[in-house]
C-alpha positions as CSV (number, residue, x, y, z in Angstrom):
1,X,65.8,113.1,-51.1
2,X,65.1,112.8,-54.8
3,X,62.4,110.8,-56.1
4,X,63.8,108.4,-58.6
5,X,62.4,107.8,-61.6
6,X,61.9,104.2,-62.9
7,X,64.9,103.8,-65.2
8,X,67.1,105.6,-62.4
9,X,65.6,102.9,-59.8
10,X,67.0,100.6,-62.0
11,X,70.9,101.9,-62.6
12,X,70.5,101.8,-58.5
13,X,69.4,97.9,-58.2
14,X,72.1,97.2,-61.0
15,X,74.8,99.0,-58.2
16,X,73.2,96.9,-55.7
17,X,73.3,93.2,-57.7
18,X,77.1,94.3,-58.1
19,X,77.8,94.8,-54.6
20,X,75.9,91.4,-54.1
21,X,78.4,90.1,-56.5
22,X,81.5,90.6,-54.1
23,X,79.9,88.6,-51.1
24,X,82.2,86.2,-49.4
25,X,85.2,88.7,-51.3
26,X,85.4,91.5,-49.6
27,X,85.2,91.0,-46.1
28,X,86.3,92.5,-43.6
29,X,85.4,95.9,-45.7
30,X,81.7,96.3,-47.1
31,X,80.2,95.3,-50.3
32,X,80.2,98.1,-53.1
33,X,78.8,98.0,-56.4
34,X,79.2,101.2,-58.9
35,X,77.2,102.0,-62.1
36,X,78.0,105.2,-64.2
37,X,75.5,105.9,-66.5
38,X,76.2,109.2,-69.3
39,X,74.0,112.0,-70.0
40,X,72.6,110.0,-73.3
41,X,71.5,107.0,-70.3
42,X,73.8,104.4,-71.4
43,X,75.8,102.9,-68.9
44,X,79.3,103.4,-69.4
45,X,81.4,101.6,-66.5
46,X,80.4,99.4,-64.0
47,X,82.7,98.2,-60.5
48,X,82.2,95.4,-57.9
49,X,84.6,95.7,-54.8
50,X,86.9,92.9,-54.0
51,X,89.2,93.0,-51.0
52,X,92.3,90.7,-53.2
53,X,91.1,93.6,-56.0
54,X,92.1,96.4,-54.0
55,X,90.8,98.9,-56.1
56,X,87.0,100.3,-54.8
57,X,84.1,99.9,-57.1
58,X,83.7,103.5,-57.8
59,X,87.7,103.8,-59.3
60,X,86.9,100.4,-61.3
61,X,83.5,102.0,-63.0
62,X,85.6,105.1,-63.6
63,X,88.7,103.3,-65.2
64,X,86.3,101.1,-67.0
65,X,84.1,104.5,-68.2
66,X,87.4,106.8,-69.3
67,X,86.3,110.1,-70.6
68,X,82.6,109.2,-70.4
69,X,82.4,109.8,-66.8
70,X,82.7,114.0,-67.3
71,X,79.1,114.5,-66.9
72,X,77.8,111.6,-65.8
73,X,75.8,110.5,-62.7
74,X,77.3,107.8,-60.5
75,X,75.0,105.3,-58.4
76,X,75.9,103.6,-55.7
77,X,74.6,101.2,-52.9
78,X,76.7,102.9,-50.6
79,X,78.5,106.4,-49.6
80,X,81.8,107.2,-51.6
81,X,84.8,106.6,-48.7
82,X,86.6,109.8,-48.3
83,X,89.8,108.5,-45.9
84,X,93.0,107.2,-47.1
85,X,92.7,103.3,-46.7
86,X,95.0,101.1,-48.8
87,X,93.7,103.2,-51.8
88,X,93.4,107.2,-51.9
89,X,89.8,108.5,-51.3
90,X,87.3,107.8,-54.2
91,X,86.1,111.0,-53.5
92,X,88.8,112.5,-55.2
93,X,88.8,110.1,-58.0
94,X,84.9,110.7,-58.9
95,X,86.0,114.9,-58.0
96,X,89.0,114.3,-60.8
97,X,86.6,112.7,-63.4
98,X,84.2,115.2,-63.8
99,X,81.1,113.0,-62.3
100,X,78.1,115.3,-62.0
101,X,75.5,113.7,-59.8
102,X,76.0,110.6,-57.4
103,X,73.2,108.7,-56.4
104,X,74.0,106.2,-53.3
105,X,71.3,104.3,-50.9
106,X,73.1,105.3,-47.5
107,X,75.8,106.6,-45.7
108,X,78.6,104.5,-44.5
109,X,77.6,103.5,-41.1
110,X,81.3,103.9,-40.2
111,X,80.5,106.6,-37.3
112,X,84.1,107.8,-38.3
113,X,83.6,108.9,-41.7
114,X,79.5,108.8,-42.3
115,X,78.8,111.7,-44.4
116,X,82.3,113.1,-44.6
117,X,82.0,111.4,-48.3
118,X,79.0,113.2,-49.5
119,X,80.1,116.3,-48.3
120,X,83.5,116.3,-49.8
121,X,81.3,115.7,-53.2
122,X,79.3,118.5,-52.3
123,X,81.9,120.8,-51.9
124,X,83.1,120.0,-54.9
125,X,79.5,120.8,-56.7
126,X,78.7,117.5,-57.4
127,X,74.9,116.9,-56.9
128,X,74.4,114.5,-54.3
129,X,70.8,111.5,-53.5
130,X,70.4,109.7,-51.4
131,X,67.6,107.5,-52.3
132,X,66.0,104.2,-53.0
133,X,66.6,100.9,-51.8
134,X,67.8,102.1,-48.3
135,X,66.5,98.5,-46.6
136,X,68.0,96.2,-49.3
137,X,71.2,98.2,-48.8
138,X,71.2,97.7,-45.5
139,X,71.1,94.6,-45.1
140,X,73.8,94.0,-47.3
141,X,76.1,95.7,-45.4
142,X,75.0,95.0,-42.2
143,X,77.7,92.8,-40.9
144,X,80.4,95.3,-41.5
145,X,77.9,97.4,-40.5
146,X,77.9,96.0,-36.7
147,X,82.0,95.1,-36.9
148,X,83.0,98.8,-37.6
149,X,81.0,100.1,-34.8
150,X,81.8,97.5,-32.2
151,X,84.5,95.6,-33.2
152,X,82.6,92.3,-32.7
153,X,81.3,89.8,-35.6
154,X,77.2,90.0,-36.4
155,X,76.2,87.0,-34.7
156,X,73.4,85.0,-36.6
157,X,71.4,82.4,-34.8
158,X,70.4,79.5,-37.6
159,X,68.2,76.3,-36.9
160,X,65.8,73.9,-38.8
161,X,62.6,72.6,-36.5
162,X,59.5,71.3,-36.8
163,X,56.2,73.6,-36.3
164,X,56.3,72.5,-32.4
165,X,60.0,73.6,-32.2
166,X,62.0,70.3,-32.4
167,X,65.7,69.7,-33.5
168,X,65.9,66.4,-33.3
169,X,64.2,63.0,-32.5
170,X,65.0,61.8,-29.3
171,X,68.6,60.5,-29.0
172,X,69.4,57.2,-30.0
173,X,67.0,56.9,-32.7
174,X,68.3,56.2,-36.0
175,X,71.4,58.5,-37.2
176,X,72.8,59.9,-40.1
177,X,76.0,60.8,-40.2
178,X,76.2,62.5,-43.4
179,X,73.3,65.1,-42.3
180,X,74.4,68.3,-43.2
181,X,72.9,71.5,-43.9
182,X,69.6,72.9,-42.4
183,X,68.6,70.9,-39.8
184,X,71.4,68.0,-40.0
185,X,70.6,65.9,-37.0
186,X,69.9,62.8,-35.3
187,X,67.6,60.9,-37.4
188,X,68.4,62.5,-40.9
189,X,67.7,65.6,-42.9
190,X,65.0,67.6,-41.2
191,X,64.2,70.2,-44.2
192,X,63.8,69.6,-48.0
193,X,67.1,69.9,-50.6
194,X,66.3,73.8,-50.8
195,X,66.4,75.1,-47.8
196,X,69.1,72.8,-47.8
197,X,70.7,74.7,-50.5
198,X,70.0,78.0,-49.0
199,X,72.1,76.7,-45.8
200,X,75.0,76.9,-48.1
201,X,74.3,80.4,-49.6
202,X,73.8,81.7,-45.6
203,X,77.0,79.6,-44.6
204,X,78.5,82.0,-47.8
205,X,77.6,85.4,-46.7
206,X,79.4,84.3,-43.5
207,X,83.3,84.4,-42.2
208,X,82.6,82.0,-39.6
209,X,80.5,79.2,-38.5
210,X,79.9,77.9,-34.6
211,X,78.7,74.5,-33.6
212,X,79.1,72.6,-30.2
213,X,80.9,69.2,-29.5
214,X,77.5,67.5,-29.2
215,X,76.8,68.2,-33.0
216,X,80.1,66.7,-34.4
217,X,79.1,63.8,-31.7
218,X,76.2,63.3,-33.3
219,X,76.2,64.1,-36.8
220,X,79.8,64.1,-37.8
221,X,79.1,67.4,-40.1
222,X,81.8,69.2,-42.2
223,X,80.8,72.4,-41.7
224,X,82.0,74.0,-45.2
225,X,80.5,76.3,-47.6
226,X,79.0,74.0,-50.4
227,X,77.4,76.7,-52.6
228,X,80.0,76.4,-55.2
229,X,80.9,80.3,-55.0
230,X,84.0,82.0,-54.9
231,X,85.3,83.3,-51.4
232,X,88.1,85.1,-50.3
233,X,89.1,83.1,-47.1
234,X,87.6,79.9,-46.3
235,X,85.0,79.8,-43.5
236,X,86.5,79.6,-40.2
237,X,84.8,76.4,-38.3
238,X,84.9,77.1,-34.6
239,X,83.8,74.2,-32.3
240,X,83.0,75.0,-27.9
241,X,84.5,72.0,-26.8
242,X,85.5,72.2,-22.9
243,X,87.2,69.1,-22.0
244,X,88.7,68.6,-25.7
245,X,86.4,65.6,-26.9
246,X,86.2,66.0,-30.3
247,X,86.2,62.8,-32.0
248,X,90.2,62.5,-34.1
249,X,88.3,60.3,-36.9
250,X,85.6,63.2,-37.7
251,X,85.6,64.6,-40.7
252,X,86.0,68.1,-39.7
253,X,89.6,67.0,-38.0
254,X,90.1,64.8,-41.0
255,X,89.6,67.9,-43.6
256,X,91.2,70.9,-41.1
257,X,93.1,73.3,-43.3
258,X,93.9,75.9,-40.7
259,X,89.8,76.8,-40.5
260,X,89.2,74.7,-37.6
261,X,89.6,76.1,-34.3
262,X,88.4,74.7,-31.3
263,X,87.7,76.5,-28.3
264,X,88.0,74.9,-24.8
265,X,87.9,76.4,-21.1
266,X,88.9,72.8,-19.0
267,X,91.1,70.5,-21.0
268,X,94.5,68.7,-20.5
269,X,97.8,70.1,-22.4
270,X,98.5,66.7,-24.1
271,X,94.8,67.1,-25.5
272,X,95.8,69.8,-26.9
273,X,99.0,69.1,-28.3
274,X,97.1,66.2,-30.1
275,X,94.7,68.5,-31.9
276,X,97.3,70.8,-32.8
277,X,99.5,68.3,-34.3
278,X,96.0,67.3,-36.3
279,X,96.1,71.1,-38.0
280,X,93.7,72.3,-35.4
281,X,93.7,75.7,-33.7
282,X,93.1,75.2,-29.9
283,X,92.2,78.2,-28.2
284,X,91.7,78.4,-24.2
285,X,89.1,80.6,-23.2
286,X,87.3,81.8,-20.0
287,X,84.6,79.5,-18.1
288,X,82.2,81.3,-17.0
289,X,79.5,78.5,-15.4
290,X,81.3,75.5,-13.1
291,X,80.8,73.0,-15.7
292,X,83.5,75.1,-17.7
293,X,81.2,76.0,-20.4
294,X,83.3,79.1,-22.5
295,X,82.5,83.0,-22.1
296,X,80.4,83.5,-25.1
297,X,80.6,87.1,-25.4
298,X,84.5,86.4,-24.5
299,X,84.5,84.7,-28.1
300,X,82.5,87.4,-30.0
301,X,85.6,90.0,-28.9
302,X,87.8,87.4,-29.9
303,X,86.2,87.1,-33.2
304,X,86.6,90.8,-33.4
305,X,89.9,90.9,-33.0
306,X,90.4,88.2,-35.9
307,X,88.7,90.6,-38.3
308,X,85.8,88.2,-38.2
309,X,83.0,90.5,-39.2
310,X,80.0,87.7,-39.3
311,X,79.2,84.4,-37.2
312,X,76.7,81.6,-38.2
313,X,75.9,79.6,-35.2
314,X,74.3,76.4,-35.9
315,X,74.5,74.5,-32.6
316,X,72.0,72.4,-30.3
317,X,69.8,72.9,-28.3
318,X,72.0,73.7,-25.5
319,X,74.1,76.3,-27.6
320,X,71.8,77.8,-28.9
321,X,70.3,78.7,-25.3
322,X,73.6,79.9,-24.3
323,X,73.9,82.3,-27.0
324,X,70.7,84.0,-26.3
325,X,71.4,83.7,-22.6
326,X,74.7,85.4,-23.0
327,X,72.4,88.3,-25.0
328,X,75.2,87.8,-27.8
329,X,72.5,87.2,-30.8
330,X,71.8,89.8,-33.4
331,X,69.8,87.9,-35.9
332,X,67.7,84.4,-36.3
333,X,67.1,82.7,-39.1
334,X,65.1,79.9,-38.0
335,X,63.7,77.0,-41.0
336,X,60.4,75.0,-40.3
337,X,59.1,71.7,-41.8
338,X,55.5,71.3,-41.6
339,X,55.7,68.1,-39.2
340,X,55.2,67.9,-35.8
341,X,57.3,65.5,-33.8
342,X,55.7,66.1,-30.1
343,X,56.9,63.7,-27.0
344,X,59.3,64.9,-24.0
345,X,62.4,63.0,-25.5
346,X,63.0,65.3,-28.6
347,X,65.3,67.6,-28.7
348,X,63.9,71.2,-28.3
349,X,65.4,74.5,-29.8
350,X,67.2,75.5,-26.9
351,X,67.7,74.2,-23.8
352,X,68.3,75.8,-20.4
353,X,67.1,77.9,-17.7
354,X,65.1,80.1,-20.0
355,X,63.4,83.5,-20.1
356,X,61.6,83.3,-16.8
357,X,59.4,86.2,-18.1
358,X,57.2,87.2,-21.1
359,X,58.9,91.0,-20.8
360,X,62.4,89.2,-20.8
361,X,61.8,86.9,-23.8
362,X,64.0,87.5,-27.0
363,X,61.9,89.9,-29.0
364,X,62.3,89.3,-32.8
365,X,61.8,92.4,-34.9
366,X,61.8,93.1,-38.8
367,X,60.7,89.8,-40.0
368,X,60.4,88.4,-43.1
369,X,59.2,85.0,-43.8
370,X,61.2,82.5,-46.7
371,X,59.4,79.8,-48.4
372,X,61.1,76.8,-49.5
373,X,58.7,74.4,-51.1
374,X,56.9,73.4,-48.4
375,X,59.4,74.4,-46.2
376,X,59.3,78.4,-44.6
377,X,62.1,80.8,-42.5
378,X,61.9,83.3,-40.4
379,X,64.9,85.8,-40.6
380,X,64.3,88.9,-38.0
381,X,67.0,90.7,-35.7
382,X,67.3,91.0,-31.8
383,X,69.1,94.4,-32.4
384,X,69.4,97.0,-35.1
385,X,73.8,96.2,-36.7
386,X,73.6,99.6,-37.5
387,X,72.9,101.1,-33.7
């Protein structure tokens, strides 16, 4: 591993900042950035990956850098592919234009292909690093990370509380039905505009987002990506509705563009039929407790199979306890409001049996703490999307 010097450091974070540039565009395929800087240092092409673009990053820097590339050193957030896709290897391409040196910050965590890329380049006598900015990488890849090795979405948890862990007031205080974003519940807003906001760039990064019937009960939400930036396929709104009583005058059935689907386990074929003629997607799935509440790790799969590489679920209380139940949560990323809201009747994070034990508690690991104002987040994973 080469130590980087500081202007190298920085070719590498521009790589990265284009590869951010492509979220919400490239899915179900990773996020690639390219830089090619000459032997004077002066960058010559640059690439961000889009999935409509078909072309990869590293053939867009190329085409963008002509000649200039013999010689130069190509960085990279993430390893060269060296497969036939729906383009040709870029291996080839960087082999063909004389690249010299390509700097990337990991290997494709594609068990398939991981390090074929490097070695092809190697073979080739192009110097090869692998350094810098492994974590940031990372985690910009980690839902395609966890989707290419088990074919099943990265499954982020999301809520907005207050310090003492409540989502709500206690039902039927006052409601607002036009409570979206972080924390979007009974009684009103719960966080501050930016976190807010930030609700919108998470709900971004995402293909899909999962709520329960309860939430579109009580808060009549949309459920859309409000950040204002271009994606490639709107998100998908999936809703666990058993018995099929989502409300016909909400406005998520009222704004249904093929992204709604809701998924039932008990429910009566006219219900059905009445959804679907409403542009919903009604999808039967497995009951796997007497009340007919869904398989949840029956979804993830199905997910999986839609080429659904990242889930946002921002249900109640007692969704949120069946997806940790069901052990099908990779990631939290949990708002707090400094306010405390105490009493029995308010509505707790999750709700169910619970962890009976200390040593069977989800474990939260990697964490990094957000601040919004006066608002703060904890994002941390339950599992490693790259294991």
């Amino acid at each position: 591993m080469a130590n980087l010097t500081q202007t190298e450091e920085w070719f590498l974070l521009r790589a990265i900042e284009l590869a951010r540039a492509g979220a919400g565009l490239t899915s179900p395929n990773p996020n690639v950035g390219a830089v090619i800087v000459d032997r004077a240092g002066e960058v010559v092409g640059c690439g961000t990956y889009t999935f409509d673009g078909v072309k990869h990053a590293e053939v867009l820097a190329l085409e963008m850098a002509g000649n200039k590339s013999r010689g130069a050193t190509l960085y990279l957030n993430l390893e060269p592919c060296s497969h036939q896709g729906r383009t040709p290897p870029c291996t080839e391409a960087i082999i063909a234009a004389g690249i010299r040196r390509v700097v990337a910050c990991i290997q494709d965590p594609n068990p398939m292909v991981s390090g074929r890329g490097f070695a092809r380049l190697q073979a080739a006598g192009i110097e090869i690093d692998v350094a810098g900015f492994e974590d940031e990488a990372r985690q910009l890849n980690e839902s395609f990370a966890k989707y290419i090795r088990h074919k099943t979405p990265l499954t982020t948890l999301k809520a907005a509380m207050t310090l003492d862990g409540k989502i709500a007031p206690p039902p039927g205080e006052s409601h607002n039905p036009t409570a979206l974003g972080a924390g979007g519940t009974t009684g009103g807003y719960i966080t501050s505009e930016t976190a807010r906001a930030h609700v919108h760039e998470l709900r971004h990064q995402h293909d899909a987002i999962l709520v329960g019937v309860g939430t579109i009960i009580a808060d009549d939400p949309l459920l859309t990506d409000r950040s204002g930036r271009p994606r490639r396929r709107p998100l998908l709104r999936l809703i666990l509705d058993s018995h099929l009583r989502l409300p016909h005058d909400s406005r998520v059935v009222n704004t249904a563009k093929d992204d709604v689907v809701v998924l039932c386990s008990f429910a009566e074929e006219k219900k059905k039929q009445a959804l679907r003629a409403r542009g919903i997607r009604v999808e039967q799935v497995a009951p796997v407790m007497p009340d007919g509440r869904p398989d949840m790790i029956g979804i993830v799969k199905r997910l999986g199979e839609l080429e659904i590489t990242s889930l946002l679920i921002e249900g109640g209380a007692m969704v949120n306890w069946a997806a940790l139940a069901a052990g099908m949560v990779d990631k939290v990323f949990l708002y707090y409001v400094p306010k405390i809201l105490a009493g029995t009747g308010s509505v707790p994070f999750a709700a169910g049996a619970g962890f009976r034990k200390m040593s069977e508690a989800a474990y939260i690991k990697s964490l990094k703490l957000h601040r919004f104002g006066e608002d703060f987040a904890v994002e941390g994973y339950l599992r490693d999307p790259y294991e």
